[in-house]
C-alpha positions as CSV (number, residue, x, y, z in Angstrom):
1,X,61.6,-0.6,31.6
2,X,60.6,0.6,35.1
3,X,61.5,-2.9,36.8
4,X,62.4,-1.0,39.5
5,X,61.0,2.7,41.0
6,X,57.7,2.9,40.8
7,X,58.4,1.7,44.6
8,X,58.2,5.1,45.7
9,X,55.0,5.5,44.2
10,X,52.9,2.2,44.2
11,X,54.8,-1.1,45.7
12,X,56.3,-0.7,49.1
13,X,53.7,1.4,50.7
14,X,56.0,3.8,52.1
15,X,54.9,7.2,51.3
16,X,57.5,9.6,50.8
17,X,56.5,13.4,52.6
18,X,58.7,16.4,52.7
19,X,59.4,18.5,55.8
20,X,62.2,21.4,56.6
21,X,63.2,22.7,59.9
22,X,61.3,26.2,58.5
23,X,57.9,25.0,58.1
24,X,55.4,26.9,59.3
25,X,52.0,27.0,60.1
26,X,49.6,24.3,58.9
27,X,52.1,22.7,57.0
28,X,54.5,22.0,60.3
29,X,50.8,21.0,62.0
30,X,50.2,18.6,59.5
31,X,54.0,16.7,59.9
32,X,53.0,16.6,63.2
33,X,49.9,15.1,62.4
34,X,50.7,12.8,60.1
35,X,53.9,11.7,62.6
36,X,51.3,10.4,65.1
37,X,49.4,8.8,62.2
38,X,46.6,11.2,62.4
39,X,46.3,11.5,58.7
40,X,42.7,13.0,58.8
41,X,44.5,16.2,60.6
42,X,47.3,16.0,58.8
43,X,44.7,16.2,55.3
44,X,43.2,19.0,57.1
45,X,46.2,21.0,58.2
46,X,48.2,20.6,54.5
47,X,44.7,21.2,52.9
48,X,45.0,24.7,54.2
49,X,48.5,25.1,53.9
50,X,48.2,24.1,50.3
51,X,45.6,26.6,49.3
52,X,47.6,29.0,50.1
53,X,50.4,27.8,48.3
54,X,52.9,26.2,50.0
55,X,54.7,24.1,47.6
56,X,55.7,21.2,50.1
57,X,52.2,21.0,51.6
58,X,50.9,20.5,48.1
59,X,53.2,17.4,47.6
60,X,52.2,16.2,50.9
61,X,48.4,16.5,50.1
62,X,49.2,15.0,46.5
63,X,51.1,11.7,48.5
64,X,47.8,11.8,50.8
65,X,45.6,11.3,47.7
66,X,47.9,9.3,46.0
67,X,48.1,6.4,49.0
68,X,44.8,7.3,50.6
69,X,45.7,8.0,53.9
70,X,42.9,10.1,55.8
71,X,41.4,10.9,52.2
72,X,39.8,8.5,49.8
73,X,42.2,7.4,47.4
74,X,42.0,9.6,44.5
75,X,45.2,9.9,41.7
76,X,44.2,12.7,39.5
77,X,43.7,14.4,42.5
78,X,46.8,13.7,43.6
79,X,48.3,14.9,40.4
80,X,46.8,18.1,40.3
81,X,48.7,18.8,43.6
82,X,51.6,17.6,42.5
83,X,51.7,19.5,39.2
84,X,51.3,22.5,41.5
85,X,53.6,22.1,43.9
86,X,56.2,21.3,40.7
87,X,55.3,24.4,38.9
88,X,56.9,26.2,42.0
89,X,60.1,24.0,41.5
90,X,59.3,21.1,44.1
91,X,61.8,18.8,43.3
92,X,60.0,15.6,44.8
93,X,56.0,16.3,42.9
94,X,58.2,16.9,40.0
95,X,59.6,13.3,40.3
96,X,56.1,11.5,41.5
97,X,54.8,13.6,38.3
98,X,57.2,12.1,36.0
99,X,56.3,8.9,37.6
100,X,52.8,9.7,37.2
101,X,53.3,10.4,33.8
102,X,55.1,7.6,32.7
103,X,53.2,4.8,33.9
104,X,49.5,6.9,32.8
105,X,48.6,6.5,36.7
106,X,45.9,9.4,37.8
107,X,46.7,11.0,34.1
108,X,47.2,10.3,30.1
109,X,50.5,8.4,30.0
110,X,53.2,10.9,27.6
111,X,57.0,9.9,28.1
112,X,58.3,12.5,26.4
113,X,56.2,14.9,29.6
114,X,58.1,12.5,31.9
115,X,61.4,12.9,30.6
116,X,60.7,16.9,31.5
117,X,59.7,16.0,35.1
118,X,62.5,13.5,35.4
119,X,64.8,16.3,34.4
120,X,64.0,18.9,36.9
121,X,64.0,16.4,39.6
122,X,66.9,14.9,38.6
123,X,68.7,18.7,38.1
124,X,68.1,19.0,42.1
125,X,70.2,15.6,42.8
126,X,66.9,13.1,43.0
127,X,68.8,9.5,42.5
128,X,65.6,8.2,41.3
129,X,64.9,10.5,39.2
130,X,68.2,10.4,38.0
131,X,68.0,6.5,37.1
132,X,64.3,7.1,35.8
133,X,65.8,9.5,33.0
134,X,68.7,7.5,32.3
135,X,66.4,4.9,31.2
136,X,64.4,6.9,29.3
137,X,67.7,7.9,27.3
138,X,68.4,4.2,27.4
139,X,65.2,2.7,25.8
140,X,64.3,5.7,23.7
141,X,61.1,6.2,25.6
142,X,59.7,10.2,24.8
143,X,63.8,10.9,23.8
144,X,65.7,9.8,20.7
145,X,67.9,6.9,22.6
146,X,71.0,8.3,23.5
147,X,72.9,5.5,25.4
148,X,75.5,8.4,26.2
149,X,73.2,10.4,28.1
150,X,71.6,7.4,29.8
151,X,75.3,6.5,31.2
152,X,75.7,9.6,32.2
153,X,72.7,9.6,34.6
154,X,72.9,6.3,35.7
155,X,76.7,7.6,37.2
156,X,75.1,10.2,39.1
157,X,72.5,8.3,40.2
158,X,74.8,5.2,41.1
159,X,77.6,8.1,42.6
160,X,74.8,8.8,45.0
161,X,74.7,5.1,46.2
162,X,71.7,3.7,44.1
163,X,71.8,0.1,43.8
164,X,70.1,-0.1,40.9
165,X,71.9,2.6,38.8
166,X,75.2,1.1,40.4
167,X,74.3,-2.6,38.4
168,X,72.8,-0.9,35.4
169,X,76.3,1.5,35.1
170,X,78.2,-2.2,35.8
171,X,76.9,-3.1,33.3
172,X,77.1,-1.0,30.9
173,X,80.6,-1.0,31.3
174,X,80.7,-4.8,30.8
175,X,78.9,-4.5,27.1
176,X,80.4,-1.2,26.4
177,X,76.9,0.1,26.3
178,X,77.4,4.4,26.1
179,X,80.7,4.2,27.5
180,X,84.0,2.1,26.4
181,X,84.0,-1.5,27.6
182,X,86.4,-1.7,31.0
183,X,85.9,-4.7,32.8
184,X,87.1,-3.8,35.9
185,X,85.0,-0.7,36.4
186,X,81.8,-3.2,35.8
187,X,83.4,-5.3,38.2
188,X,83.6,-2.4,40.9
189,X,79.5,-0.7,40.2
190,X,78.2,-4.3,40.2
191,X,80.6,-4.9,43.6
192,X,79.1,-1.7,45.1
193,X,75.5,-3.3,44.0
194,X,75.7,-6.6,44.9
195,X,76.8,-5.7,48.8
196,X,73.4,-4.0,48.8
197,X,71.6,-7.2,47.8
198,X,70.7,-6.4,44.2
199,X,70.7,-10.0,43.1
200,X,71.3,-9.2,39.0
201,X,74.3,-7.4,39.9
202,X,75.7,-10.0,41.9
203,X,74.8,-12.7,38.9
204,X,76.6,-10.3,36.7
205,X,79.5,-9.9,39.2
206,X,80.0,-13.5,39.4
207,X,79.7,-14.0,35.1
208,X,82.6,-11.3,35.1
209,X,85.1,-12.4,37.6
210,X,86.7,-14.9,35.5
211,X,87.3,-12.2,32.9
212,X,89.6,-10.6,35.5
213,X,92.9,-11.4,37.4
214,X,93.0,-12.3,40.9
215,X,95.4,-9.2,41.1
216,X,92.3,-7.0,40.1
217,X,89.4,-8.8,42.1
218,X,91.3,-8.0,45.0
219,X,92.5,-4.2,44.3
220,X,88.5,-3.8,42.7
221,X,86.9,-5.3,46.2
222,X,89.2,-3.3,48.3
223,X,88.1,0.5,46.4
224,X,84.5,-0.5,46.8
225,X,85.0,-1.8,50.3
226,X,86.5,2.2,51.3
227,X,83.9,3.9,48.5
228,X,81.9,6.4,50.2
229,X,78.3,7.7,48.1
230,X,78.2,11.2,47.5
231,X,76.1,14.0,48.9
232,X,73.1,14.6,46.8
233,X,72.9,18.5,45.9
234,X,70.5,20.5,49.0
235,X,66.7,20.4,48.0
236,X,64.6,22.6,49.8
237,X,62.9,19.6,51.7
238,X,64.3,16.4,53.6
239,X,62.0,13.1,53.5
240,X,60.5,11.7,56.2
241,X,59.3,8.3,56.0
């Protein structure tokens, strides 16, 4: 469990902040702010965007806290905005809360609380979030274990061009985990996996090629070499990075 994700939360050091072409006020100040790496503005600006509750300048302030950038480093804090901004539908803060609540980072750690999160987020097209309930379902963390279900979000997840949920679908496929066995649809998620460098799928991928005829390697390699990812459903907010 959670071998992967938490990136957007803890490991890379990326932080993740939402912006539309409508923002308004202090909460388009603060992008701006934040932009030229003036994060003690940018804390000012969404502060006072957020208390008069604007959704995305809540889940900004909430990343602020969570990374410490122009405010000391503070996760409940960061939670508390997060939880608001979610309780107005934010589809990202209801994702870093599900996060938040599955790991027990900046609150008490409840998976059944992060399967909820997970599922709102994920009901607005969030891969992550997507792959983050799928293996909930798969591990019976919070849920009774539905292998089913967790196949069913790891496809929309990997349909969206995941990496991750592309080798864990593969594979599922491979074992018949949740889905009937079929070879060369492994072959073709761990394909779409392994060409963007996820190492286990290309392990897998290479353990399952001898399983398959030359015939089908080549007619498998060709579908993933034209596949196109799809469009995740429109949020209300765009990332910036």
């Amino acid at each position: 469990m959670l071998t992967r994700g938490i990136c957007r939360l803890f490991v890379t050091g990326a932080a993740c902040f939402c912006f539309t072409q409508l923002l308004c006020g202090d909460t388009a100040a603060g992008l701006r702010a934040f932009q030229s790496k003036d994060y003690a503005t940018a804390y000012r600006e969404w502060t006072e965007a957020a208390n008069k509750g604007q959704a995305e300048a809540q889940y900004n302030l909430g990343m602020l806290y969570l990374k410490g950038l122009g405010v000391a480093r503070n996760p409940e804090e960061a939670f508390r905005w997060f939880r608001l901004a979610g309780d107005q539908g934010q589809a990202d803060a209801a994702f870093q809360i599900g996060l938040m609540r599955e790991r027990g980072v900046g609150v008490a750690q409840d998976f059944a609380q992060a399967q909820v999160w997970f599922t709102l987020a994920a009901e607005h097209g969030d891969s992550e979030a997507e792959v983050s309930l799928a293996e909930l379902y798969d591990e019976g963390h919070g849920v009774h274990k539905d292998l089913q279900r967790a196949v069913y979000w790891y496809k929309m997840a990997a349909e969206q061009g995941l990496p991750e949920a592309q080798s864990r679908l593969g594979a599922c496929y491979a074992n018949g985990k949740g889905v009937q066995k079929d070879q060369t649809l492994a072959y073709f998620w761990l394909t779409l996996a392994a060409k963007q460098h996820d190492q286990n799928a290309e392990k897998q991928r290479l353990e399952l090629a001898p399983r398959l005829s030359a015939d089908e390697i080549a007619k498998t390699e060709l579908s993933a070499a034209h596949w196109k990812p799809k469009s995740a459903p429109p949020q209300s907010g765009n990332q910036a990075h």
